[in-house]
C-alpha positions as CSV (number, residue, x, y, z in Angstrom):
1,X,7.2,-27.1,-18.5
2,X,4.5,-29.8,-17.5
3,X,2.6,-29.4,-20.7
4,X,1.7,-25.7,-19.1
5,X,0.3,-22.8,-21.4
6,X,2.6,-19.8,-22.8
7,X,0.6,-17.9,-20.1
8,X,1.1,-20.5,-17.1
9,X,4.6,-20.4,-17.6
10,X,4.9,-17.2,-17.7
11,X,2.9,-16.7,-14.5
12,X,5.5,-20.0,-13.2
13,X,8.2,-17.0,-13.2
14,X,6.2,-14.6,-11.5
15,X,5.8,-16.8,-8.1
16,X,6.8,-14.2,-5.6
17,X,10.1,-14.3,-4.1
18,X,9.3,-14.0,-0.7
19,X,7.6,-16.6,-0.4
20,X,10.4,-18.9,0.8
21,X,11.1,-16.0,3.5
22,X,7.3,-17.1,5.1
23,X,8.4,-20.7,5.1
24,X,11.6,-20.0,7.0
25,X,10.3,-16.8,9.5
26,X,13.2,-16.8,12.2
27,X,11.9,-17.3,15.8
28,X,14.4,-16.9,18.6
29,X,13.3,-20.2,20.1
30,X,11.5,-22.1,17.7
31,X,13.6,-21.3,14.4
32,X,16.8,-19.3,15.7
33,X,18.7,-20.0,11.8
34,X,15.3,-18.5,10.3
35,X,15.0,-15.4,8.3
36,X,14.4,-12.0,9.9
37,X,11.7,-10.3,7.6
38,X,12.0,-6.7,7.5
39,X,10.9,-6.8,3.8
40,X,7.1,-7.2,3.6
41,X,4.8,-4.5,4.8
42,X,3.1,-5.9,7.7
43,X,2.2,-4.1,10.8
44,X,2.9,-6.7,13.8
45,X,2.5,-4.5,16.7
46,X,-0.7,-4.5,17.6
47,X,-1.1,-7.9,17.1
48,X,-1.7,-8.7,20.7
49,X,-4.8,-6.7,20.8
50,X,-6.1,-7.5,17.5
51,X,-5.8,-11.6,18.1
52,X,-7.9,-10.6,21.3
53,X,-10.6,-8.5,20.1
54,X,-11.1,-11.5,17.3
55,X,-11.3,-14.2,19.6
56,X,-13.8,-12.0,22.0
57,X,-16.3,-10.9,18.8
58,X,-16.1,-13.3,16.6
59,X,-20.3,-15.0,17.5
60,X,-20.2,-16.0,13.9
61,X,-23.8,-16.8,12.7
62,X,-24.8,-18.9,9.9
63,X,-25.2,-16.7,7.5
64,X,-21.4,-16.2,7.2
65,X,-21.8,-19.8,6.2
66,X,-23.5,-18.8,3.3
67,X,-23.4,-16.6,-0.2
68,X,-24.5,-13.9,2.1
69,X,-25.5,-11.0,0.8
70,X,-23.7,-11.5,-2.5
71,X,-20.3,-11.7,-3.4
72,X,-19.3,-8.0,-3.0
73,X,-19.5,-7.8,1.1
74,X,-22.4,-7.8,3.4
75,X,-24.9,-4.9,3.5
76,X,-23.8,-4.4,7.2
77,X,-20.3,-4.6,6.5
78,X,-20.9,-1.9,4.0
79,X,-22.8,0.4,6.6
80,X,-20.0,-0.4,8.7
81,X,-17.2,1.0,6.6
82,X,-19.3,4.0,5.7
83,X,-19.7,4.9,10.0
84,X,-16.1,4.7,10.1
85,X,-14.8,5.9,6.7
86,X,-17.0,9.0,8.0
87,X,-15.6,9.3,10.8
88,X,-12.2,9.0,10.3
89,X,-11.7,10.4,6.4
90,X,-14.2,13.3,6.7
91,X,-15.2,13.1,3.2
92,X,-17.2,16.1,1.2
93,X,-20.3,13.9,0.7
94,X,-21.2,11.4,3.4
95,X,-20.6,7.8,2.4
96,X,-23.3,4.8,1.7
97,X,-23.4,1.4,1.0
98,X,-24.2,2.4,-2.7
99,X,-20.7,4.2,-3.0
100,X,-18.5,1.8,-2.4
101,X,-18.1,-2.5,-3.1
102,X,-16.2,-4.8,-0.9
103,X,-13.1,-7.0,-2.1
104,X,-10.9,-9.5,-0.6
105,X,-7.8,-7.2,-0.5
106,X,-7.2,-3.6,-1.4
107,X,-4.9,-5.2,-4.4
108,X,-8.3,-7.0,-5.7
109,X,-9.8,-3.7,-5.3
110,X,-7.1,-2.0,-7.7
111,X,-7.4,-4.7,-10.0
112,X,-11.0,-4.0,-10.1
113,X,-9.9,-0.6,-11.6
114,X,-7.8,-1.8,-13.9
115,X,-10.4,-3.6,-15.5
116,X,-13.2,-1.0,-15.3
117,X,-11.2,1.5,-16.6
118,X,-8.9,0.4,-19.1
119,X,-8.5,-1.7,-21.8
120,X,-5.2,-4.3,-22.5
121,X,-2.5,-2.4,-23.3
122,X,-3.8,1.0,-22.0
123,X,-1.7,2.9,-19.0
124,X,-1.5,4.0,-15.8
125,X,0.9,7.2,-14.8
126,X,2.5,6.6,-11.0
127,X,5.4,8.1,-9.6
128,X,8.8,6.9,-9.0
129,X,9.5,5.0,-6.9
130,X,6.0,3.2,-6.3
131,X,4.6,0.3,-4.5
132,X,6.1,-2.6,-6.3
133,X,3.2,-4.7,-6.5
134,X,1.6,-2.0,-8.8
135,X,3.2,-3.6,-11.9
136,X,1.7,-7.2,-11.5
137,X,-1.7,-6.2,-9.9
138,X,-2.0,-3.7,-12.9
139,X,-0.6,-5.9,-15.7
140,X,-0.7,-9.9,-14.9
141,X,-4.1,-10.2,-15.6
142,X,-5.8,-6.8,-16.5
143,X,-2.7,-6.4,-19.3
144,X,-2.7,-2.3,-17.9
145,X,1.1,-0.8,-18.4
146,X,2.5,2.0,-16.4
147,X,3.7,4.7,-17.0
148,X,6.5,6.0,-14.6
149,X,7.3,9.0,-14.1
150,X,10.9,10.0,-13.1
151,X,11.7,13.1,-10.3
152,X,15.5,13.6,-10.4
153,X,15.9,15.8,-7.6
154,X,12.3,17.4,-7.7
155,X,10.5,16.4,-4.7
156,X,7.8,13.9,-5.5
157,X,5.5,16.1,-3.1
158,X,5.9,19.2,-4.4
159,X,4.0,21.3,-7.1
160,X,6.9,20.6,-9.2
161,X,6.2,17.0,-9.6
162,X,2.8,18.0,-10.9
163,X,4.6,19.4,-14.5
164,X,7.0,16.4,-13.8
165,X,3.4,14.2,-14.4
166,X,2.4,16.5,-17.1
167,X,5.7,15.9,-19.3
168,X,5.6,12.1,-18.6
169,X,1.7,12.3,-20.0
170,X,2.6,14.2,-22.9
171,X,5.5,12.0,-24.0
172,X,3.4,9.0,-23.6
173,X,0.6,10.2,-25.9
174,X,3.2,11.0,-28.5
175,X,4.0,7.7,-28.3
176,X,1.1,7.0,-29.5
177,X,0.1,5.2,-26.0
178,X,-3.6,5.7,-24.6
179,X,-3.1,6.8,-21.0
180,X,-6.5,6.5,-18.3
181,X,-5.9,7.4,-15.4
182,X,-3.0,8.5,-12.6
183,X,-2.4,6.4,-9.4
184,X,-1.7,7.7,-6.3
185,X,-0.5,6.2,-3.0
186,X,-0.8,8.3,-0.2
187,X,0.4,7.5,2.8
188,X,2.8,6.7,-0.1
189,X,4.9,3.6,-0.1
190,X,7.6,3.3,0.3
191,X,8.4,7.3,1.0
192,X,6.1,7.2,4.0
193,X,5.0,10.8,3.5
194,X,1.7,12.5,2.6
195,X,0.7,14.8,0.0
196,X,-0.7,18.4,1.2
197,X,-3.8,19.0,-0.3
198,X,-2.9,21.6,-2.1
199,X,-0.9,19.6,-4.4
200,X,-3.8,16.8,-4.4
201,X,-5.8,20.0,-5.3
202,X,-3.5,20.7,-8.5
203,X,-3.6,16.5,-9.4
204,X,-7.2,16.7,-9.6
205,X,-6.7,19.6,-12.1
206,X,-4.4,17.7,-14.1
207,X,-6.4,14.7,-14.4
208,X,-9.2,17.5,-15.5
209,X,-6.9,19.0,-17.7
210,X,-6.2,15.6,-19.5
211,X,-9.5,13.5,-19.2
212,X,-8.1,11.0,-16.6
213,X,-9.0,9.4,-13.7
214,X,-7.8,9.7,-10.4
215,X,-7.2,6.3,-8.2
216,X,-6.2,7.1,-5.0
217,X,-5.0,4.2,-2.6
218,X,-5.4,5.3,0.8
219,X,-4.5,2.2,2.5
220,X,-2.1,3.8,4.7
221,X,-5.0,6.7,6.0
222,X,-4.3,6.1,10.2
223,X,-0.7,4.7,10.2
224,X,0.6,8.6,10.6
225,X,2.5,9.5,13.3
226,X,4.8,12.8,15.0
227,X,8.1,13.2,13.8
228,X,10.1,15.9,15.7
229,X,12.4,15.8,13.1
230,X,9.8,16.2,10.3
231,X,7.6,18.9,12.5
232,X,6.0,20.5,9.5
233,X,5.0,17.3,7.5
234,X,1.7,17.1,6.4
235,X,-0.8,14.9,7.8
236,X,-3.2,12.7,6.0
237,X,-5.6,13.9,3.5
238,X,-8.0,12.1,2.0
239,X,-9.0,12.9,-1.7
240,X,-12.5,12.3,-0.5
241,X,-12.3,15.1,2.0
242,X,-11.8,17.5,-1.1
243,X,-14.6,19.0,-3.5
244,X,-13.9,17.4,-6.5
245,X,-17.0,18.8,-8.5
246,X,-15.6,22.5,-8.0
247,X,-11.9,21.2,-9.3
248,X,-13.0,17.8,-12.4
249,X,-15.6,15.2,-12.8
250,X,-16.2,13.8,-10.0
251,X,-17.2,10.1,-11.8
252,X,-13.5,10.2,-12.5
253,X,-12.4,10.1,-8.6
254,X,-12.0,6.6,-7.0
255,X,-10.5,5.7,-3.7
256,X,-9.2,2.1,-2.1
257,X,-9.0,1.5,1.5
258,X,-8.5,-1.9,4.0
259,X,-7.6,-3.4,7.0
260,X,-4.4,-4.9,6.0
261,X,-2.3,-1.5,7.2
262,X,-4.0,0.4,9.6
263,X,-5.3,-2.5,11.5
264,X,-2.3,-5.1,10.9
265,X,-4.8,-7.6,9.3
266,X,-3.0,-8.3,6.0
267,X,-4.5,-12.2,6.6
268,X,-8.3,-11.0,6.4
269,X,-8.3,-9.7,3.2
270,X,-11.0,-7.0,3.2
271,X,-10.5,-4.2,1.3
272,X,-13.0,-2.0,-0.4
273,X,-13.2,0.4,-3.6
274,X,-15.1,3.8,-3.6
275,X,-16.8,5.6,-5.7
276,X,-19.1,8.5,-4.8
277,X,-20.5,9.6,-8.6
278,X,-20.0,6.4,-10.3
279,X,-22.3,3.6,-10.2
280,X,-21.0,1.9,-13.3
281,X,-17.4,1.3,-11.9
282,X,-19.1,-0.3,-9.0
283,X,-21.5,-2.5,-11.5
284,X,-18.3,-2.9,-13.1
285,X,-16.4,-4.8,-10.1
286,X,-19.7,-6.5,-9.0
287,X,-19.5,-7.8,-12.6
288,X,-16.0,-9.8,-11.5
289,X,-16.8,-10.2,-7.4
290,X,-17.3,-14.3,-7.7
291,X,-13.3,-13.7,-8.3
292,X,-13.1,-10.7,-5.5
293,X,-15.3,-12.4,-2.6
294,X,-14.4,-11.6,0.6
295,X,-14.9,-15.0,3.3
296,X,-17.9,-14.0,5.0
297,X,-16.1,-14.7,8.5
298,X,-13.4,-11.8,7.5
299,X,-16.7,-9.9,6.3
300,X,-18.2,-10.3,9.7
301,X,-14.9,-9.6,12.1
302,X,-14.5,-6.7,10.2
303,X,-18.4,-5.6,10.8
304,X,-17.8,-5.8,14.2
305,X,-14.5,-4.4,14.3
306,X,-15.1,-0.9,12.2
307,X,-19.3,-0.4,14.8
308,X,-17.1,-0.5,17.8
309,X,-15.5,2.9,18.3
310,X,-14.2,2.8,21.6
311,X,-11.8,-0.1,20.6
312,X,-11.0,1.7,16.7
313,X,-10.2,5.4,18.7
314,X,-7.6,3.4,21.8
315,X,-6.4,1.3,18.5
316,X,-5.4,4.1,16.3
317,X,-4.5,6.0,19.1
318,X,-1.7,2.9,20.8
319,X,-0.6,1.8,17.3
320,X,0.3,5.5,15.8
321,X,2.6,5.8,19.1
322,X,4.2,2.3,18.8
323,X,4.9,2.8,15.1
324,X,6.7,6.1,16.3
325,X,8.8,4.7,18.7
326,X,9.5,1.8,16.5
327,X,10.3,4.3,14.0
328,X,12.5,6.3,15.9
329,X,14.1,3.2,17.2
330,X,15.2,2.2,13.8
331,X,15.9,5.7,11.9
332,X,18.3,6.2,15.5
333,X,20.1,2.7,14.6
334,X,20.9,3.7,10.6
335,X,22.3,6.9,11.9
336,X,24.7,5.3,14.0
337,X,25.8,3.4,11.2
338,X,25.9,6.3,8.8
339,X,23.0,4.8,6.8
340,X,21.5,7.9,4.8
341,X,17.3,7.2,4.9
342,X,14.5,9.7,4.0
343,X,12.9,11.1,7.1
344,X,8.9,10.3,7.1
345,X,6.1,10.1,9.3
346,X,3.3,7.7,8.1
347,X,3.3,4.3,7.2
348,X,5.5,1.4,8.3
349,X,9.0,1.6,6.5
350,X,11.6,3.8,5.9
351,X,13.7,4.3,2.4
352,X,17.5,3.8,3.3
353,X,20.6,3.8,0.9
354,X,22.9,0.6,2.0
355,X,24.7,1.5,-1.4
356,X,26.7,4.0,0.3
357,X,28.2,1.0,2.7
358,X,29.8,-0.9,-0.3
359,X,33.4,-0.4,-0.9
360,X,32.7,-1.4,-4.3
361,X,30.9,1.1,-6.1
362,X,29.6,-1.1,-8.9
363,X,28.2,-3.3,-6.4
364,X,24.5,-3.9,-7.7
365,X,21.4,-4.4,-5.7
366,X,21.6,-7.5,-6.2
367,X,24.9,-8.0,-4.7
368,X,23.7,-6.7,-1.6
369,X,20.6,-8.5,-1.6
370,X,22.7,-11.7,-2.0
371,X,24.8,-10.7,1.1
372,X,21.2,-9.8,3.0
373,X,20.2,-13.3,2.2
374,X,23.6,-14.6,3.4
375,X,23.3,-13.5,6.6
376,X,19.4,-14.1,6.3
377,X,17.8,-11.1,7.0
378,X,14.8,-10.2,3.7
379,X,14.5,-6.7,3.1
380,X,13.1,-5.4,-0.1
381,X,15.3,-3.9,-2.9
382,X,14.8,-0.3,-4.4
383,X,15.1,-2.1,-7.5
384,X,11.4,-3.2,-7.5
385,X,9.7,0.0,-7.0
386,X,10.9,1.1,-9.7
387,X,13.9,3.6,-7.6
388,X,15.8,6.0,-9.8
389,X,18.9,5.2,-8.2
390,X,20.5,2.2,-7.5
391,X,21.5,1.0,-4.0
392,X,18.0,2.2,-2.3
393,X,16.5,-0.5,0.1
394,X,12.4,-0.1,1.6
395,X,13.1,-1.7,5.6
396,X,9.9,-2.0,7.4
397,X,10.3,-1.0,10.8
398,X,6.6,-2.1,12.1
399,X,7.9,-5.1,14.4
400,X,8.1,-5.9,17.9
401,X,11.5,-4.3,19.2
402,X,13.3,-7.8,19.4
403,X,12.3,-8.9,15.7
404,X,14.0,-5.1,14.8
405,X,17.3,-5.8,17.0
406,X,18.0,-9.1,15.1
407,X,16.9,-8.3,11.7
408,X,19.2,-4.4,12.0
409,X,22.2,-6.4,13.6
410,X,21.7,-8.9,10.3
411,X,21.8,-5.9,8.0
412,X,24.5,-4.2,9.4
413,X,27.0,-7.5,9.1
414,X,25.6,-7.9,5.5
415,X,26.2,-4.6,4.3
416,X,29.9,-3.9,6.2
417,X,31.6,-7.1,5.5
């Protein structure tokens, strides 16, 4: 294969698939036969008012032009993450630059982990069904495994999943395989819920009980919102609003945040790792930041965007009551249809079962992603996050209210042909 390494070709199968849905985005003017994407998880409706706030603040200097500050953020953008990560996360122990390190992306910021924490071949324990991109930021080049842990019928919120995590440890070690640390997601993807805190509270004692570390990828922190139908769901806790010196180590506790979520800005790639008690994780990813650096425009925009609290409070504010009636919008639509979907209320997608529409019940997920594809609508299979059931689709509902109409009329003629 063009006189490639074993390793290049193998990374030649990994290209992502979606990749020709971004070339081919439908457009009801410009590209009517285009692709409806209701697959990736992108926030596009507060777009308007993010494209404005950029082109109003962005009095770049020439320092951006530069190596900056280094090649793990600027010193300012660091203050800047702390005033609003304070703010808006209410952690134990107030942030400061020295507890945390900028990345291009929060996936460069798990990756990060990976290679501070583990060695090739070593593993992660997450929860199915997880964030598909877990499996190739964790293993393509770090060579880190996971471990997936199965629910059945248990919910995955519940202090039953805890001994659900505790069995899947133990039978990995008997295996003889060297476990580091458990991942969380939370917001989770693709459930779209949040764990209480009392069962956060009983994760950080099983990561005490078994000498692991706790990643925690808050990404999702401000896209929660009011379901009437889910009235007692918890809201958003962030592990860094708990004391974890009264519960494990606290060197052991790390949490990832960005803009690509909660502000709709998967483009500016600025995400950031955190680490209250442990410098040497932090030494460890400013160790690998010439392959992490954040542009020092992004670095910048962001600066500006995370000082200025009047426009972060009306942001958060407008975008957790579009999401809503986007939401409500969508989950309204499968239930005319009869589409079963798990209620939520945070994040941008909801967890549907278009199995149930096929006549055939052997039909695959792949045979309905085939027929999503014919009628050219991309939404992402259960199949990649790991699902425990076949048939199980992740549909992002985050979208202007036409893009929604189109790509829901697509998936409806898909799925009942």
């Amino acid at each position: 294969m063009g006189g490639l390494s074993a390793r290049g070709n193998a990374f030649v199968t990994r290209k992502p698939a979606f990749l020709d849905v971004l070339s081919n985005l439908w457009d009801p003017k410009s590209n009517p036969d285009g692709i409806v994407n209701l697959g990736l998880a992108e926030n596009t409706l507060m777009h308007d008012e993010m494209e404005r706030f950029i082109n109003t603040n962005s009095q770049i200097n020439a320092h951006a032009l530069t190596y900056g500050d280094g090649f793990s953020g600027s010193l300012r953008l660091k203050k800047a993450i702390c005033h609003f990560l304070n703010t808006r996360f209410s952690p134990i122990t107030a942030l400061s630059p020295s507890h945390l390190t900028i990345t291009s992306g929060v996936s460069n910021a798990l990756e990060c982990c990976a290679w501070a924490l583990a060695d090739i071949g070593d593993c992660f324990l997450v929860g199915r069904p997880y964030f598909n991109a877990f499996k190739t930021t964790f293993g393509t080049r770090p060579g880190v495994n996971l471990v997936e842990v199965a629910f059945a019928e248990t919910d995955p919120f519940s202090m039953a999943a805890v001994h659900m995590y505790e069995k899947a440890y133990t039978e990995a070690i008997s295996k003889g395989l060297r476990v580091k640390a458990l991942l969380l997601c939370s917001p989770h993807n693709p459930l779209g819920r949040c764990y209480p805190a009392n069962i956060l509270r009983e994760y950080m004692k099983f990561c005490a009980r078994n000498g692991l570390h706790l990643i925690c990828d808050e990404i999702y922190a401000l896209s929660v919102w009011d379901n009437p139908r889910l009235p007692d769901a918890p809201g958003f806790t962030s592990i860094l609003a708990m004391d974890a010196a009264d519960v494990m180590d606290p060197s052991r506790v790390h949490v990832v945040w960005g803009l690509s979520k909660d502000f709709g800005a998967t483009g500016l790639r600025i995400g950031c790792l955190v680490s209250q008690a442990n410098k040497h994780i932090l030494d460890a990813a400013d160790g690998i930041s010439l392959y992490n650096f954040p542009s020092s425009l992004a670095d910048q925009l962001a600066t500006s965007l995370l000082f200025n609290d009047d426009f972060t409070s009306s942001y958060i504010t407008t975008n957790r009551s579009r999401l809503a009636d986007s939401y409500h919008f969508a989950t309204d639509f499968l239930r005319r249809h009869d589409i079963p979907y798990v209620e939520c209320n945070a994040a941008f997608f909801v967890w549907m079962n278009l199995g149930v529409k096929m006549k055939d019940c052997t039909t695959t997920d792949a045979d309905i992603l085939a027929r999503l594809r014919k009628e050219k609508v991309y939404i992402a299979p259960g199949s990649v996050y790991g699902a425990e059931e076949s048939g199980w689709f992740r549909m992002v509902f985050a979208h202007p209210r036409s893009v929604l109409e189109e790509g829901l009329r697509r998936m409806v003629k898909a799925v009942e042909a």
